[in-house]
Every structure is written in structure tokens, then in C-alpha cells.
N, C-alpha and C positions, 0 to 999 in steps of 0.2 A: 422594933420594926416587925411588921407582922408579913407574915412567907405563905407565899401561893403556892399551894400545892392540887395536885390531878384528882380529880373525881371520879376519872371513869371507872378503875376497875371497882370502886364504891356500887357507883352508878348500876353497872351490871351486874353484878352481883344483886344488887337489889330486885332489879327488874330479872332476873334469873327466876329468886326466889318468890317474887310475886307471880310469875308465871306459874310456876309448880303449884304453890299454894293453890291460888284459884282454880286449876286444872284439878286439883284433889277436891276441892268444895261442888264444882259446878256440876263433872260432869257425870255422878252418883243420879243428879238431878235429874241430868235430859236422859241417862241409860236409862232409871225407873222409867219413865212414859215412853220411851221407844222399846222398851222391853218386850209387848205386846205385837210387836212384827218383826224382832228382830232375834233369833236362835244366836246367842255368841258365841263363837268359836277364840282357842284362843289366839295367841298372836305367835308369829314365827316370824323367823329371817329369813324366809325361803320364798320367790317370788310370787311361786305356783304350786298347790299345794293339790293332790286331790281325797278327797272325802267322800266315804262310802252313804248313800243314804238310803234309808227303806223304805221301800215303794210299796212292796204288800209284804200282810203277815203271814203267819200259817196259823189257821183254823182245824180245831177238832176235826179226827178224821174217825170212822167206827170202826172197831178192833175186836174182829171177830174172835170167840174163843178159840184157843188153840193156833193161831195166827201170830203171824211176825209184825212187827211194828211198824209203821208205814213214816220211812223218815221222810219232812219236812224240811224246807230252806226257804229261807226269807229272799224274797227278791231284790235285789239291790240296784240301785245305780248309782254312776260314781259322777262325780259335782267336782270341777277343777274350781279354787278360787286362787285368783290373783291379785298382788295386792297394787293397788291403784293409788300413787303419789299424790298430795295435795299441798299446796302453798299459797303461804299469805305472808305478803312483805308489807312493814307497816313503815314508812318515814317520816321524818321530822326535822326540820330546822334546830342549828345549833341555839339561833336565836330566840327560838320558841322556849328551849331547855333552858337558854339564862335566865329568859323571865318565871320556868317554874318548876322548877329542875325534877326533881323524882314526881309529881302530881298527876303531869303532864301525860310522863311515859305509863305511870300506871293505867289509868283512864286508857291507852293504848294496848297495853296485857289483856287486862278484861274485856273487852271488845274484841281483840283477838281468839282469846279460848271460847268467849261467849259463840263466836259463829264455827268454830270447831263441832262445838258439840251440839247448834244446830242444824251441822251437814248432812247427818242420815235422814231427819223429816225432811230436807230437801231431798235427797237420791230418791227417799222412797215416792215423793210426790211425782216425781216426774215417770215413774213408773205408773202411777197411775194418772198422769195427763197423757201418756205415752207421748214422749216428747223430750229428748235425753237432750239437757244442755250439762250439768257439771259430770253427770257421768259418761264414762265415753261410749260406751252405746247400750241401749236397751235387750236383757238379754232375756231367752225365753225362759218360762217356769222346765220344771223337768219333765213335762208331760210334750217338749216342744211347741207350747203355745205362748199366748201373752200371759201376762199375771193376770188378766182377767179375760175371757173367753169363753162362749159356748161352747165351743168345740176344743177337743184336744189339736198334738202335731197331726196326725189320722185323720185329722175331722168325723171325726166319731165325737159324742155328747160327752162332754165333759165330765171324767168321775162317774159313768152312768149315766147322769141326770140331764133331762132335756133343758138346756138353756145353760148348762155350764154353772159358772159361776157367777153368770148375766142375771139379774132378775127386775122388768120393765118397771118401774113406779108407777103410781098411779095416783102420784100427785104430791104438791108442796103443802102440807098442810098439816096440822097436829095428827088429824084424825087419818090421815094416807100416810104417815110419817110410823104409826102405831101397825097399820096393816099390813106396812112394805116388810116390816121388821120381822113380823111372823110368816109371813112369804119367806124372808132370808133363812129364817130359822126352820123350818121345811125342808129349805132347798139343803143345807146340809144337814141333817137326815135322811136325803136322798143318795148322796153320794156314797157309792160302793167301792170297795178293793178294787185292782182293779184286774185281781188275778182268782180269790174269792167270790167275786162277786156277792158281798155279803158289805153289812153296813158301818162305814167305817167310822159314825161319830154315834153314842146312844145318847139318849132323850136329856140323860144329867149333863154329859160333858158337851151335849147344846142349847142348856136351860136358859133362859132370857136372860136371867142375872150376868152367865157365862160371854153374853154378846155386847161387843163393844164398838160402837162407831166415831167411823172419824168421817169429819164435814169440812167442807168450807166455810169461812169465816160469814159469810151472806147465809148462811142457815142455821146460825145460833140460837135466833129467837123462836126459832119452830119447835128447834129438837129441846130448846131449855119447856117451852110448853107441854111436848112432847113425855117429856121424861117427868116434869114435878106435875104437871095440872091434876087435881082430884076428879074433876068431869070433864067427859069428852061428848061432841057431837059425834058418834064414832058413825053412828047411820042415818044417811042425809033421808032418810024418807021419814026420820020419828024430828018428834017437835022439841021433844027433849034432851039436855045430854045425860051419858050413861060414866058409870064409874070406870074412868081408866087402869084398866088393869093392867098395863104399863109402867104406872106410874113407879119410880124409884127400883125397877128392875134393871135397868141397862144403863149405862154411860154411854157417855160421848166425848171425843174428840177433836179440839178446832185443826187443821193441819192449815198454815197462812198460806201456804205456797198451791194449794189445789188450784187450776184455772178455772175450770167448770162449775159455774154457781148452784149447781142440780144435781150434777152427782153428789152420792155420800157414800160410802163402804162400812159392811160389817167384818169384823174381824171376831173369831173365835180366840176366847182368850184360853190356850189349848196350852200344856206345856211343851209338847212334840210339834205338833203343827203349826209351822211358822211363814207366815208368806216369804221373810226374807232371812239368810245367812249373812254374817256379818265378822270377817275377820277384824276387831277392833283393834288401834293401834295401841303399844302398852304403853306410849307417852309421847311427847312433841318434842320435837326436837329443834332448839333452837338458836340464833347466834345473832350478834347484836355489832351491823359494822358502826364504826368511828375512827379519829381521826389516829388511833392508834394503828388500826390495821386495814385501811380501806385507802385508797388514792382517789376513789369519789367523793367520800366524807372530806375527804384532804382540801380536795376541790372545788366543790359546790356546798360546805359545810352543810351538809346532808348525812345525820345521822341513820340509820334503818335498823328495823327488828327485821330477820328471817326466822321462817317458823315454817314446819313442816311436819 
């Protein structure tokens, strides 16, 4: 006579392990391409942490002979980060798991870590829609303005440079797509210390190759023309086009969550300068109710993944 026995602690243990697993495959993935905005810091237990950042350096100063040494201090400010909970409950029917018992729940693990390690192109998109839905509010850069802005908190020119970090386009098009780029790359060039006043990115560490944008998904077929085409019409008064000297220097990035079908951003691929700090978490933590230890699964045979 053949004896029924319990699956669950099977069960979760399975989906335990498939959670870990995939969380070590997937999300190596989305750190590489968020890497590019996102400075990691490591992870603590501590809710609020703060972190010293440097704002200006110290610059050669002339040392007269016979003269004492003129000490320098880096200017600092200090950055609190806090760490901000998230959660995702997945449920399921017990009668869905008879008909497929571990398949099922898998297909639920990977879809869950899958949009984990989605969440930061979110946070950062909404930063630049200015428009905080999952993050609880939009906070300023260090300079007390937005992440993107002509002016600092002062309202004084951003960095020095008139126009900030703002620079107007001058159009949707391969050929305005190639000239707004070198406009961006200009404009940091432009930007000074802000205690130096001297320049704070040189010609190599802002070389085309170095410049990386991110688009909305409605400006792919520009920026892909943009970046591979051999000739461009780059000046609408000649009849012919001319060699793109764009071509295969710069990347780009689709980011799905941008609203604005027109904006696009360049980001320096800089190893210090990062638009965003990012306490990442060092793992999920998660628990899985059923009829063993829940009075709602008991009840409505509603199993759940919690995941946090």
C-alpha cells in the first residue's frame, strides 16, 4: 500500500534554492549595465549611514624657496544614506501546485529576482522623469539641486558652466543626435572645481569613446543610425553626406521606464564620478507561507512567497 507523505519542506527548500541560485546568476547581469550611474557602497545593518564625499581637490600651490609648505584639505561633504525596504509577495493556489508542483513556483522565483535587480533602472529613471513613484521622494544632488539642472542650490551656473548640466538639443535626428553629443562633451569640459576653480574632467577622461547614453526606448533607431552609419548628412546646406566621425565611438543605452520620448542623457563613464550612490542589499531575504505555518494558507489554500 503506497503512503502519502508531505512535500513542503521539499518544496521550499527547492524554491529556497532556486531563489539563491538565480539571484547569484542574474544579478552580476544588471550590476554590469547599472554600474555606469551607480558608485556601490557596501551593505550594513545600520539604517542610516553617513559618508564623507569630496567635493573639491587641492591643486598645486607655488613654494617659494625658503618658504614653509602650504597645507591643503580636500573639501568634504557628508551624504547620509538610508536604507529604503522593498517588497514583493508572490501567491498562488494550492490547486495550481497540484497540477505543477515545483514548475510553477519556479517560473515565480525568477520573475521575482528578475524585477529585484530591475529596481535601480527604475529609481534612477524616475530621477530623471522627476517624478518619484517607487522611491519615497526625490532627493537633491550635493550641490542642493536636481540631478539635472542649470543652476546649483545658489542658483549660481552649475559647476561653473552656463547651462548646468542642461544642454537644449537641436533636434531628433542622426545628424543633431551626433552634434548634441559634442555640445555634451564640451559642456563637461567646462565644469570647474568648485573651490579651484580649475577644470575638473581633462580631454582623455571626456573622450567620445568615454561618453555613454541612455534613451528611451522611441529613440533607438536614431541613436543605432547615430552610432554605426558610415555617412552622415551632418550639414543640411551640402548636398552630400560626410563621414561620421561618430561612428563606433560612443554607446548607448535603452532605459524602458524613461517617460519623455526626447530627452536622452550622457553619462561619463568616470570611475569617481557617479550620478548615483547605491547602498546594495547583500541578499533577499525570504519566506514562503503554507499550510504548515500560516492560518491564511490554512484558509483560503493560498500559498505565498515573501521576499524582501
Amino acid at each position: 500500500m503506497p503512503s502519502i507523505i508531505s512535500n513542503t519542506q521539499s518544496l521550499r527548500a527547492g524554491v529556497q534554492a532556486e531563489l539563491k541560485d538565480f539571484w547569484r546568476q542574474k544579478m552580476p547581469i544588471y550590476q554590469k549595465q547599472q554600474a555606469l550611474f551607480l558608485r556601490q557602497l557596501p551593505d550594513t545593518n545600520l539604517r542610516n549611514v553617513p559618508y564623507v564625499f569630496k567635493e573639491s581637490l587641492p591643486f598645486p600651490k607655488l613654494w617659494p624657496y625658503g618658504k614653509g609648505r602650504t597645507y591643503q584639505a580636500f573639501q568634504d561633504r557628508i551624504l547620509y544614506m538610508n536604507t529604503v525596504p522593498y517588497d514583493l509577495t508572490i501567491s498562488w493556489s494550492e490547486c495550481d501546485e497540484r497540477d505543477d508542483q515545483l514548475g510553477d513556483l519556479k517560473q515565480h522565483v525568477q520573475s521575482a529576482v528578475n524585477r529585484y535587480g530591475m529596481l535601480p533602472d527604475r529609481l534612477i529613471a524616475e530621477y530623471l522623469n522627476g517624478a518619484a513613484s517607487l522611491n519615497p521622494s526625490l532627493l537633491t544632488a550635493y550641490d542642493g539641486a536636481a540631478i539635472v539642472s542649470a543652476t546649483d542650490g545658489d542658483g549660481a551656473a552649475r559647476l561653473g558652466a552656463n547651462g548646468g548640466n542642461i544642454v537644449t538639443g537641436s533636434g531628433l535626428s542622426p545628424a543633431a543626435i551626433v552634434h548634441d553629443l559634442a555640445v555634451a562633451q564640451q559642456r563637461f569640459l567646462s565644469f570647474l572645481d568648485p573651490t579651484a576653480k580649475l577644470p575638473i574632467f581633462d580631454a582623455d577622461e571626456a573622450a567620445y569613446s568615454k561618453l555613454e547614453c541612455v534613451i528611451p526606448k522611441t529613440l533607438n533607431e536614431i541613436f543605432q543610425k547615430a552610432s554605426e552609419s558610415e555617412y552622415i548628412k551632418l550639414d543640411g546646406s551640402l548636398t552630400m553626406a560626410e563621414g561620421n566621425y561618430m561612428k563606433g565611438k560612443f554607446t548607448y543605452h535603452i532605459n524602458q521606464y524613461l517617460s519623455d520620448t526626447s530627452n536622452w542623457y550622457v553619462i561619463m563613464n568616470h570611475s569617481f564620478w557617479k550620478p548615483f550612490i547605491q547602498r546594495a542589499p547583500g541578499k533577499i531575504e525570504n519566506v514562503i507561507a503554507d499550510s504548515s505555518n500560516s492560518d491564511r494558507a490554512r484558509e483560503y489554500k493560498e500559498n505565498a512567497m515573501f521576499t524582501d
